[in-house]
C-alpha positions as CSV (number, residue, x, y, z in Angstrom):
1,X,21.7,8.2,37.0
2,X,21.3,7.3,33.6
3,X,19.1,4.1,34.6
4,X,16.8,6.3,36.6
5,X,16.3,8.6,33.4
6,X,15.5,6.1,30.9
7,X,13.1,4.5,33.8
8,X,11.8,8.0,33.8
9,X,11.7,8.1,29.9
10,X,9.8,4.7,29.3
11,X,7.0,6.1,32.5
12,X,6.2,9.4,31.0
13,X,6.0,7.3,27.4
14,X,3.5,4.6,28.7
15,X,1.7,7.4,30.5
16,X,1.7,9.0,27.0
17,X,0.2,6.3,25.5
18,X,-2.9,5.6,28.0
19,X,-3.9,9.3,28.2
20,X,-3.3,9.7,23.9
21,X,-6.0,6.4,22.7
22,X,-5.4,5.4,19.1
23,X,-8.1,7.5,17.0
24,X,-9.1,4.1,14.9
25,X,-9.5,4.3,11.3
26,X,-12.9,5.4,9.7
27,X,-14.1,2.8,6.6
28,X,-16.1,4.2,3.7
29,X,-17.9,1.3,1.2
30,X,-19.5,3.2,-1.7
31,X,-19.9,3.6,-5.0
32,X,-18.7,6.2,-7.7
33,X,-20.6,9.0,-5.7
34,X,-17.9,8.2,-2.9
35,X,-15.3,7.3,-5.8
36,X,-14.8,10.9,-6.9
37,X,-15.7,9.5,-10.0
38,X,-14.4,11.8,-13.0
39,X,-12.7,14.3,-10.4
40,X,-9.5,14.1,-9.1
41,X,-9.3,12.0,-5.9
42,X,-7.9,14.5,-3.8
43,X,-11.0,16.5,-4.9
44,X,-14.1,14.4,-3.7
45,X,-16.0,14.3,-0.6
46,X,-14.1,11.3,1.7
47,X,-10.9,13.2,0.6
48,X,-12.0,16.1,2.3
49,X,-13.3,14.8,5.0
50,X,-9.5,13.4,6.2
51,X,-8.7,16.7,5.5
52,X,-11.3,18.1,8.0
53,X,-10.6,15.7,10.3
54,X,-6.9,16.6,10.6
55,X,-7.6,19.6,11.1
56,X,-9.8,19.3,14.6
57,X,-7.4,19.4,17.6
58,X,-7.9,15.8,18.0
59,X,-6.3,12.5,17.0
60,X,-7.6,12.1,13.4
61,X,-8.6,8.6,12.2
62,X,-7.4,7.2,8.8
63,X,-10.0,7.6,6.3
64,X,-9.8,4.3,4.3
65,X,-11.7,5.4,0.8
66,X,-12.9,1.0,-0.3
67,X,-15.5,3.2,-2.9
68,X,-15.8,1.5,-6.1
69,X,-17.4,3.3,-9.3
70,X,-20.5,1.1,-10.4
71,X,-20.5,-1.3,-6.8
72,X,-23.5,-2.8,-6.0
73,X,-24.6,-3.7,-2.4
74,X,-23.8,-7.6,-3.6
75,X,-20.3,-7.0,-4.6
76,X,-19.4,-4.7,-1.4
77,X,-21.3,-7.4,1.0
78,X,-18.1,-10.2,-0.7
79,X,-15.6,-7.3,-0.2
80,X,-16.3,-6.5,3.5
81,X,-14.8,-9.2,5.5
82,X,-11.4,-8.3,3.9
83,X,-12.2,-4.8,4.7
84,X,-13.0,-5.0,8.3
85,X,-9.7,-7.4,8.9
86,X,-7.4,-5.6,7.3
87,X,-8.3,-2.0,8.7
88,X,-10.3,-3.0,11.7
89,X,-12.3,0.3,11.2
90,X,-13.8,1.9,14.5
91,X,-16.9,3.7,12.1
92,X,-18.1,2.3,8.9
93,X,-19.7,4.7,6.2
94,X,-22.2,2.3,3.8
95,X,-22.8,4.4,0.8
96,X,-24.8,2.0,-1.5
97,X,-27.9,1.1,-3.2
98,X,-27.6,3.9,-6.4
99,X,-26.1,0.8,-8.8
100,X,-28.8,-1.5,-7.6
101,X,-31.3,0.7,-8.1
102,X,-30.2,2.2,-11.6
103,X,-29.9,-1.8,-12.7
104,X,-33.9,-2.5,-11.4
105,X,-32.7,-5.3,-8.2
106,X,-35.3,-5.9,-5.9
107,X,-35.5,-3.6,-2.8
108,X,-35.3,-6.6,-1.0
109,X,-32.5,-8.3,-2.4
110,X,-30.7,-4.7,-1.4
111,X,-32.1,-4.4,2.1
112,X,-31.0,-8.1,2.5
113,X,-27.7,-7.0,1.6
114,X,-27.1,-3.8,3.8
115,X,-28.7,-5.7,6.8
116,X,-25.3,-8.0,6.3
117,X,-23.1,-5.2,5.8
118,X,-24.3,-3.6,8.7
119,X,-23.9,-6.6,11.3
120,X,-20.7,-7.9,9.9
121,X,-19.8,-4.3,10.9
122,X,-20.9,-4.1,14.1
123,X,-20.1,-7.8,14.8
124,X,-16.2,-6.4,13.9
125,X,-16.7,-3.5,16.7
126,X,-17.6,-0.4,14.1
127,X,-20.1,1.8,14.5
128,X,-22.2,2.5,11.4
129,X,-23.2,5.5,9.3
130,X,-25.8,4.3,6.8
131,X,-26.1,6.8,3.9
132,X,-29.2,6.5,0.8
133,X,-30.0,7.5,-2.1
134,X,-32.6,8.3,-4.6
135,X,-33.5,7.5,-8.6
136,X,-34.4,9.1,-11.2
137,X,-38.3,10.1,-11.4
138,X,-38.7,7.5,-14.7
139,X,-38.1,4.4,-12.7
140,X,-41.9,4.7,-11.1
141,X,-43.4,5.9,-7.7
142,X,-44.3,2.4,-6.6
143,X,-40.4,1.5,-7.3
144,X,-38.8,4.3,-6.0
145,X,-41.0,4.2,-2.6
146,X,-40.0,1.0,-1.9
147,X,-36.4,1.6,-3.0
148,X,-36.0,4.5,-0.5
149,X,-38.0,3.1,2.5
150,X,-35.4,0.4,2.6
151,X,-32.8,2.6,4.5
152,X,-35.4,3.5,6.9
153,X,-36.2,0.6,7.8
154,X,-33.2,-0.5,8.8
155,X,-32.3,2.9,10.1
156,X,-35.2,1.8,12.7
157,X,-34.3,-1.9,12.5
158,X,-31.1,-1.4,14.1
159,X,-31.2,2.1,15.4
160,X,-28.3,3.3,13.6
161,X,-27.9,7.4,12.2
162,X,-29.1,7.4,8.5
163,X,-28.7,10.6,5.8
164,X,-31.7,10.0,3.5
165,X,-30.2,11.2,0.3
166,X,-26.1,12.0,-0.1
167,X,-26.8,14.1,-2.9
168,X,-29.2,16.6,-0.8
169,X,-29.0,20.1,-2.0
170,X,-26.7,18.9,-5.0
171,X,-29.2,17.1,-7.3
172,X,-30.5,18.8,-10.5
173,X,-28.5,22.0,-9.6
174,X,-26.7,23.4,-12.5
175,X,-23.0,23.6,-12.4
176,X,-22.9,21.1,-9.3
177,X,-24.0,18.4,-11.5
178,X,-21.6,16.2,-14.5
179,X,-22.7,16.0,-17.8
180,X,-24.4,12.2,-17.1
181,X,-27.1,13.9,-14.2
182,X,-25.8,11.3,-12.0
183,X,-22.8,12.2,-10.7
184,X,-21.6,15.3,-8.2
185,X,-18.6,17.3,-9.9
186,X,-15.7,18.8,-7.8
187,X,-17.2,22.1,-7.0
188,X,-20.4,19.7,-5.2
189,X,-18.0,18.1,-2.5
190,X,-18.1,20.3,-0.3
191,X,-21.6,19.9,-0.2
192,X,-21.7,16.7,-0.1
193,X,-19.9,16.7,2.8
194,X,-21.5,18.7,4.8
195,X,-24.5,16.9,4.2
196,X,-22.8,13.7,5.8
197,X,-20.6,15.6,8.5
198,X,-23.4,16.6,10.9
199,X,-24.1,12.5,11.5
200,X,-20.4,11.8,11.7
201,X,-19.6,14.2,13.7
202,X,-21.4,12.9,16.4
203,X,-19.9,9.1,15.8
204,X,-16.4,10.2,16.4
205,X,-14.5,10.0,19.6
């Protein structure tokens, strides 16, 4: 009899585990406006978005936070390998560009570098969320133009879901902005995250 149950046991567990898939883990690469930067961690946008995502009835995928404050698309492009072995993410969120920008790189040294990013990542099996960004009104039209047109074009390039700017609805508003005009402060991540939900959303299983 006690064969029989523990034969029982192990079905209903491998059942279990066919009709319950492994959720994956979800893999943002950003800078400091992913890095919380100057907020408490548990404060900034990618923190509350594993927060949201626990709480949907669902299985919730590990949000793996691999934003740096001051990355450039360069120095994430020779940390992403690592990234995608070690976590084998089933969504990558690119958040990059605003370092390159602020330091005057060619837009096509940075479009060069998210095109890698983003078949490395689907190479490894990840979907990808591609999110942009925009800079300050002194670097020039021309500049800035060509800056932003870069995540369109491989939004189109590779028909993947794109957020224009992260900082949508956030930018020059008082009280939602730090000190530097750069960065979001606590009381902006919610924002922020809506902003980037709707796309995500529609990426998860």
């Amino acid at each position: 009899m006690a064969r029989y149950l523990r034969l029982f046991l192990l079905l209903v567990l491998t059942l279990y585990s066919f009709s319950v898939p492994a959720a994956g883990s979800l893999l943002v690469v950003g800078d400091s406006l992913s890095a919380a930067h100057n907020i408490a961690q548990d404060e900034g946008w990618v923190a509350l978005l594993q927060d949201r995502l626990k709480a949907r009835a669902v299985p919730a995928p590990e949000v793996i936070n691999a934003s740096i404050s001051g990355e450039t698309s360069a120095g994430a492009l020779a940390r992403l390998p690592d990234l995608l072995a070690r976590h084998q993410p089933a969504i990558v969120v690119i958040e990059l560009g605003g370092n390159d920008g602020l330091r005057g790189l060619p837009p096509a040294e940075l479009s060069a570098n998210l095109d890698a990013m983003i078949r490395m990542s689907r190479e490894a099996g990840a979907n990808v969320l591609l999110i942009g960004t925009e800079l300050p009104p002194n670097y020039g039209r021309s500049y800035r133009d060509r800056f932003r047109a870069v995540y369109a074009d491989l939004a189109q390039r590779h028909a993947l879901a794109m957020l224009p700017f992260l900082l949508d609805g956030v930018a020059l508003q008082p009280g939602l902005m730090q000190d530097d005009g750069l960065h979001p402060t606590a009381a902006a991540q919610p924002i922020v995250l809506n902003n980037v939900w709707p796309l995500l959303q529609s990426m998860l299983p």
